[in-house]
C-alpha positions in Angstrom: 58.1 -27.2 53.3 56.1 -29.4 51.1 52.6 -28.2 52.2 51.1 -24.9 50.5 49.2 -22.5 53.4 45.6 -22.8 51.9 44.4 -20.1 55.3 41.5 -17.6 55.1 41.0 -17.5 58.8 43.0 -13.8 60.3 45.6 -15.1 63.1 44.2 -12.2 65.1 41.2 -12.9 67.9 37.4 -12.2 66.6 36.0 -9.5 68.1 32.9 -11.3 69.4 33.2 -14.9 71.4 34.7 -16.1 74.3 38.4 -15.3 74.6 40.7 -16.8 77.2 42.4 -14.1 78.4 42.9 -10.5 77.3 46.6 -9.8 75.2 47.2 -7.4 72.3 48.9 -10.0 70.3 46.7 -13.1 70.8 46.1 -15.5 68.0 42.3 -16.7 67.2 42.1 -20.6 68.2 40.8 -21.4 64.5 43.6 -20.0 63.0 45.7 -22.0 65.0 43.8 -24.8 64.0 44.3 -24.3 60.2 47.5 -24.0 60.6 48.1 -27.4 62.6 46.1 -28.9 59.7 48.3 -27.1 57.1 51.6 -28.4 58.3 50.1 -32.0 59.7 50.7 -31.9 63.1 48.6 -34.6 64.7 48.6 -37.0 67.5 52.1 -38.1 68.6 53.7 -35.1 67.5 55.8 -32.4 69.0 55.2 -28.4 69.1 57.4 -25.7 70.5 56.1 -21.9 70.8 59.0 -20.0 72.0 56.9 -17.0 72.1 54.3 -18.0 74.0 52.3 -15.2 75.4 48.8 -16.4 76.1 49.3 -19.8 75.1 47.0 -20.1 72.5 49.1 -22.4 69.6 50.1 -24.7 72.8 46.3 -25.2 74.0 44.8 -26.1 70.4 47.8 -28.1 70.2 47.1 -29.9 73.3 43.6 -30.8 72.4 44.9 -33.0 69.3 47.2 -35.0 71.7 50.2 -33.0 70.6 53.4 -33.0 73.4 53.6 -29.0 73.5 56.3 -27.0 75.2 56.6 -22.9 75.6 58.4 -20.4 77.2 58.2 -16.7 77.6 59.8 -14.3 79.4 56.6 -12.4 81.2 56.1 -14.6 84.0 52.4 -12.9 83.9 52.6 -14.4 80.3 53.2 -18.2 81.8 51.1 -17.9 84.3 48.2 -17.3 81.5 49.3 -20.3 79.4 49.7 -22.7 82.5 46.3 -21.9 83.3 44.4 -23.1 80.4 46.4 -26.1 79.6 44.4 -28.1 82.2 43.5 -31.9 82.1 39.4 -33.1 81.2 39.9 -34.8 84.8 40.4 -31.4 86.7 37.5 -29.3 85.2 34.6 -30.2 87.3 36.3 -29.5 90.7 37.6 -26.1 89.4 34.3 -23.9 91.2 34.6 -25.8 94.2 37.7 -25.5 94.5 37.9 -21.9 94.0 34.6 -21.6 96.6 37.3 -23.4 99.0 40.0 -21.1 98.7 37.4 -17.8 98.6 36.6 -19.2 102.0 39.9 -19.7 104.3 41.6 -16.3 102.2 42.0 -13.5 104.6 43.8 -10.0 104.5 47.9 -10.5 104.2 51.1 -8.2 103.8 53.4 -8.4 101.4 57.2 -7.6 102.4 57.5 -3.8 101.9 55.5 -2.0 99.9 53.3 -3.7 98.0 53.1 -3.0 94.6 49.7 -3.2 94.2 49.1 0.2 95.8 50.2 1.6 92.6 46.3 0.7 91.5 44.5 0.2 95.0 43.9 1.7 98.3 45.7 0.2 101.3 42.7 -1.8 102.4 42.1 -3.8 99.2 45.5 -4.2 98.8 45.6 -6.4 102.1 42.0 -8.5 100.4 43.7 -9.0 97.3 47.2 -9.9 98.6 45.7 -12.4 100.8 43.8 -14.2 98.0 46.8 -14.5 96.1 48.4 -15.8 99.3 45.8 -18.0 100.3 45.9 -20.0 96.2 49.7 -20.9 96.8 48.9 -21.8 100.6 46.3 -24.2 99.3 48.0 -25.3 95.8 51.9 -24.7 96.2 54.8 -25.4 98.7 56.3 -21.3 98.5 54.9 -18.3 99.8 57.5 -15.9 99.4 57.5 -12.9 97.0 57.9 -12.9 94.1 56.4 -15.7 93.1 58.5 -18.6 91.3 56.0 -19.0 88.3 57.7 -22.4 87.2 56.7 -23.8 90.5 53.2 -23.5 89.7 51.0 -26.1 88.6 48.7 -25.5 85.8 45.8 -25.5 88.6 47.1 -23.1 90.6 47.9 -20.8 87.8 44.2 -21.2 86.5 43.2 -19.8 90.1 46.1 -16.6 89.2 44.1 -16.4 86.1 41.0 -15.7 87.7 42.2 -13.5 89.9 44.0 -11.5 86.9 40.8 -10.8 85.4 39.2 -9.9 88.8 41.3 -7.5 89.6 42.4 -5.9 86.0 38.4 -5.6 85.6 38.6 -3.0 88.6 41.3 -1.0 87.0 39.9 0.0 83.8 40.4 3.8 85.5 43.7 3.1 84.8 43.9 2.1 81.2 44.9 3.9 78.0 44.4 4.4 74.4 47.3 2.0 74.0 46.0 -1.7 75.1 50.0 -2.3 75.6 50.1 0.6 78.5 48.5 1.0 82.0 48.8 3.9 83.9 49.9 4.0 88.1 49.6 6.7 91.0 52.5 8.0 92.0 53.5 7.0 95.5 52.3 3.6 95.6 48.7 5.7 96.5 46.3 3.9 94.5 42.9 5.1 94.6 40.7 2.1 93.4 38.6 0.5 96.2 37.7 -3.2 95.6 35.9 -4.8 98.8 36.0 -7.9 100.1 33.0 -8.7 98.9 33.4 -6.9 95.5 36.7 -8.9 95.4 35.6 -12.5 96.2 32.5 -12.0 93.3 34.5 -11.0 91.1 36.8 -14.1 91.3 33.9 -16.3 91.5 32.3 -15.0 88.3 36.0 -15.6 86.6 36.5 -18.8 88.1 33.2 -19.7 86.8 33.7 -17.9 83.2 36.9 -19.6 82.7 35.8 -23.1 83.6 33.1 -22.9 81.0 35.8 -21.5 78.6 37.8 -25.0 78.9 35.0 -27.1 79.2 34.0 -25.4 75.7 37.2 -26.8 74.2 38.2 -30.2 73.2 39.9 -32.1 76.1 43.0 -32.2 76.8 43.7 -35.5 78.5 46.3 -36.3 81.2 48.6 -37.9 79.9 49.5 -34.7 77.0 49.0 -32.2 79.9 51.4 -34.0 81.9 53.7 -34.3 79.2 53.5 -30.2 78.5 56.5 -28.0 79.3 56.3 -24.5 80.1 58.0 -22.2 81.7 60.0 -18.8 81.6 62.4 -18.4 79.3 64.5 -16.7 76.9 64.1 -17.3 72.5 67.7 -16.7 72.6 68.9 -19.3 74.7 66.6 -21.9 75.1 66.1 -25.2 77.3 65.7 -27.7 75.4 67.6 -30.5 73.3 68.9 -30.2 70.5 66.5 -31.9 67.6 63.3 -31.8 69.6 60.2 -30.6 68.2 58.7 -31.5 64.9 57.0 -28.1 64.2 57.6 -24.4 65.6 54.6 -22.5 65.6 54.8 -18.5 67.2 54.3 -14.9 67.1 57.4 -12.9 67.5 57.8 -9.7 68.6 57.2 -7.2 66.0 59.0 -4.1 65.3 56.8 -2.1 66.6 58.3 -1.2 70.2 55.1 -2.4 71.7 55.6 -2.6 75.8 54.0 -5.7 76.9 56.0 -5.9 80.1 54.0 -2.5 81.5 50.7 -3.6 80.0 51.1 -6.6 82.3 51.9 -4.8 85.3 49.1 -5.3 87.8 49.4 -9.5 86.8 53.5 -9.4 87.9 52.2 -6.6 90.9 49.9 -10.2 91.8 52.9 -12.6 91.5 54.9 -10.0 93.4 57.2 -8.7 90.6 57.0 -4.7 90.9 60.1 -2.2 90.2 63.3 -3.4 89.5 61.6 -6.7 88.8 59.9 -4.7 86.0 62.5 -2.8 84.6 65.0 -6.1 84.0 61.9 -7.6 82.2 61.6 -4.5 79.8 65.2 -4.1 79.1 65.9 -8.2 78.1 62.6 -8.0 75.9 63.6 -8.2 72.0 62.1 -5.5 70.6 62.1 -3.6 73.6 61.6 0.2 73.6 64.0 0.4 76.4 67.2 0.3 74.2 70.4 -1.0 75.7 74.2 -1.2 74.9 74.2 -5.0 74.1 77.2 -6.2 71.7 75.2 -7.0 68.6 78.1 -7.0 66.4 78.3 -10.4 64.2 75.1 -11.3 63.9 74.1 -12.6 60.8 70.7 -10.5 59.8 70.4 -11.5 55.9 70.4 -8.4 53.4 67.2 -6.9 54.1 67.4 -6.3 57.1 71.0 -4.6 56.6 69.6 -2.9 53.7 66.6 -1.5 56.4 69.4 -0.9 59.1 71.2 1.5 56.4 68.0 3.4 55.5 67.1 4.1 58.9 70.5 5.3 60.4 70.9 7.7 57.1 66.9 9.3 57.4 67.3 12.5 58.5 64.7 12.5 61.2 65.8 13.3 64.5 67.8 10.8 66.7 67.3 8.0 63.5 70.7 7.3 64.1 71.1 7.0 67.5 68.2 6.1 68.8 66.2 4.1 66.2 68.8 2.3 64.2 70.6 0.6 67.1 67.3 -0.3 68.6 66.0 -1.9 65.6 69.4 -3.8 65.0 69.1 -5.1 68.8 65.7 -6.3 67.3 66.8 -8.3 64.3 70.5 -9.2 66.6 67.8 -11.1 68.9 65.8 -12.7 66.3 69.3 -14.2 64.4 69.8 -15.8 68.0 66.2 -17.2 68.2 67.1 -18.4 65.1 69.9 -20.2 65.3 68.1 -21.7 68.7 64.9 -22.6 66.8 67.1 -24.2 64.6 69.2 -25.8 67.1 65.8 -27.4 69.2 63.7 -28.2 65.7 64.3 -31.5 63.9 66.1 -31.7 61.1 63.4 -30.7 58.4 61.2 -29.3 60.8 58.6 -26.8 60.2 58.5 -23.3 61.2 55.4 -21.2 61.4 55.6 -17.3 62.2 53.3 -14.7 62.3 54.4 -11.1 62.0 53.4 -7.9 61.2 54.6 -4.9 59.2 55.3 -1.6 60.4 56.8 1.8 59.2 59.4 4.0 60.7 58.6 7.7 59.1 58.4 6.7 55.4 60.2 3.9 55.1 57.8 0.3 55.1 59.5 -2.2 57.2 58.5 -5.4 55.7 58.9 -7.9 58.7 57.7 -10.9 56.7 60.7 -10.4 53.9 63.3 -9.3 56.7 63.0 -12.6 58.5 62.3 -14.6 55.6 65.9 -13.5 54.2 67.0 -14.0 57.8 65.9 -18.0 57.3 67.4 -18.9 54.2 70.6 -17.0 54.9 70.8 -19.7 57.5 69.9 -22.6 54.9 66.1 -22.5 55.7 63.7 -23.6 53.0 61.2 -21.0 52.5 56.9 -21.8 51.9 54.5 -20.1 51.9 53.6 -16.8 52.7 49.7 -15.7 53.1 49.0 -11.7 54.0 46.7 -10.7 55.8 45.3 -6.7 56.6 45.2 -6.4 60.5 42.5 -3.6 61.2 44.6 -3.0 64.8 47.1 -0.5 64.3 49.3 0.9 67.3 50.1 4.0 65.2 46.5 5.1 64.3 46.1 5.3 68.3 49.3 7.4 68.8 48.5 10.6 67.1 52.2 11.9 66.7 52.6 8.6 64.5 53.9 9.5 60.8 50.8 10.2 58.3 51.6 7.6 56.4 51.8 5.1 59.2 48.4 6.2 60.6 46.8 6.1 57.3 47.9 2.6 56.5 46.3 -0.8 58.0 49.4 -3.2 58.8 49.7 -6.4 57.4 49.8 -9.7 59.6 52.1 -12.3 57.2 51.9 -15.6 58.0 55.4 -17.3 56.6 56.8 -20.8 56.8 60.1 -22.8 56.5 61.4 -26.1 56.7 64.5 -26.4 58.9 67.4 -28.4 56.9 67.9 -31.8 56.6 71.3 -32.0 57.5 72.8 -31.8 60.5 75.3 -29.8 61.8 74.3 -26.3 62.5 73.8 -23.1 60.9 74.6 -22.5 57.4 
């Protein structure tokens, strides 16, 4: 990469201003911003986040007329980008429109038991089921459960938005120490009452919060909103064509076994994903905490990470060996396949921007940054910049059975960037 990353701006959201949407991992719009001006991505140009989450890279993106795609595999997670990718032309009718569908919602059944009455009582389950039934009857063509979150238009995902924040708001019984985790009752018996009428204000006052959120931001027009791409999708096997995008701007997954899947539970509960749904999501996560028995073998991880893997499976700490080495070498087995399919999508000289983050297992310092940045140039990737950053968020200072060290240690946010090669032909 011929550009130098000149940032000072943390990729991690301020803790004061408006934020679109609560997530653990979100990036602050200004730092997004740097980074498009770092790397020259203008008008006319192409971005891909294969990482989505929140869709913050893709919406600052989208305001400087740049043809964005994303995919992720939370459908909570599209549903949230979607939503605030909307057209200047469509702002001033969101509140009426949202007054229109507060109006002919009614109380609905889902098929079964509903997996809402993991959080609520059996009453406002039937409010809150209807409203989400009553924004596909008035915005979409399905109404069966789960919902198909690629079917849904960037307005009607805006309205799933609103209703997100409604009803998480009314859960806050159910949180944790760990913004990654949300308790349930057992039994599907919820014990959170939420009204009609608490209900329908509290969408209103999102809808309304929201709308002023977007019409904060530069405009995105229609013609780069109708040219956007996102949907779910896998890092690993992505759909798009070969030598597509001009940049590659994301957040990974760190190695931190962070469970985003159940900290999004009551958004899939609202799209109608609950149980099984949920456990498939968790397992096909990279970096999951639910380890599997994938075939990993062949992968090309670069030397540090091997030389990590070896440290790890010989610390003599209990189940190091079998638990924590193979799940970390699924980790880095799923990020030398996002690889190769970044590489695969990217134009030849591309650029690649990732954000990750350090972490520790016992006493050994997993440098993320250095692992991945081996991982590139073991595949013929031209390594930048890299600009560090101290991330005052630490998962292990909340878990007190964390590793001294670990807890007594800020973590390190690393911004690092690549150019793709020039030549064609595929991996090195």
């Amino acid at each position: 990469m011929e550009r130098s990353l000149e940032l000072v701006r943390s990729p991690k959201l301020s803790p004061v201003g408006p934020k679109w949407y609560r997530y653990y991992a979100g990036f602050d719009p200004g730092f997004v911003a740097d980074i498009c001006d770092a790397l020259g991505i203008e008008e006319g140009g192409s971005v891909l986040d294969p990482w989505m989450g929140s869709g913050t890279t893709l919406g600052v993106a989208a305001t400087r007329g740049v043809e964005v795609a994303g995919i992720d595999l939370n459908p909570a997670m599209v549903v949230v980008a979607k939503g605030r990718l909307l057209a200047a032309d469509t702002l001033s009718s969101l509140e009426p429109l949202g007054a229109e569908i507060l109006s002919t919602a009614g109380p609905a059944e889902y098929p079964g038991i509903d997996p809402l009455r993991h959080w609520l009582d059996a009453e406002s389950t039937l409010w809150t089921r209807g409203l989400a039934q009553q924004i596909r009857r008035v915005l979409t063509t399905g109404d069966a459960w789960p919902c198909d979150v690629d079917d849904l238009s960037s307005l009607a995902s805006f309205y799933f938005v609103a209703l997100f924040e409604a009803v998480t708001h009314a859960l806050r019984s159910y949180g944790s120490r760990n913004p990654t985790w949300i308790k349930r009752a057992t039994a599907y018996k919820g014990a959170v009452e939420l009204s009609r009428s608490q209900l329908h204000s509290a969408f209103t006052a999102s809808v309304k919060r929201l709308a002023v959120y977007l019409r904060s931001a530069r405009n995105i027009t229609p013609e780069t909103h109708d040219a956007a791409v996102l949907s779910t999708g896998d890092s690993r096997m992505m759909p798009f064509d070969e030598s597509t995008f001009e940049a590659i701007v994301t957040s990974p997954p760190y190695l931190t076994r962070l469970d985003y899947v159940v900290g999004h539970a009551p958004e899939l509960a609202l799209l109608g994903f609950d149980g099984s749904d949920i456990r498939t999501l968790r397992d096909r996560m990279i970096g999951t905490p639910t380890r599997k028995d994938d075939d990993v073998a062949g992968e090309s991880l670069g030397a540090i990470a091997e030389g990590l893997l070896e440290r790890v499976r010989d610390h003599d700490s209990y189940a190091a060996r079998s638990y924590y080495e193979p799940n970390f070498r699924q980790y880095f087995a799923g990020m030398a396949k996002s690889f190769d399919e970044i590489e695969r999508v990217g134009k030849p000289g591309a650029s690649v921007l990732l954000v990750v983050q350090d972490s520790r297992f016992k006493d050994i310092h997993i440098d993320l940054a250095a692992a991945l940045t081996s991982m590139g140039e073991q595949r013929g990737w031209t390594p930048g910049s890299r600009k560090d950053f101290v991330n005052v968020r630490s998962m292990a200072q909340l878990n007190k059975n964390a590793h001294p060290l670990a807890r007594s240690t800020k973590p390190i946010e690393s911004a690092i960037s690549f150019s793709l090669p020039r030549a064609t032909g595929g991996s090195a």
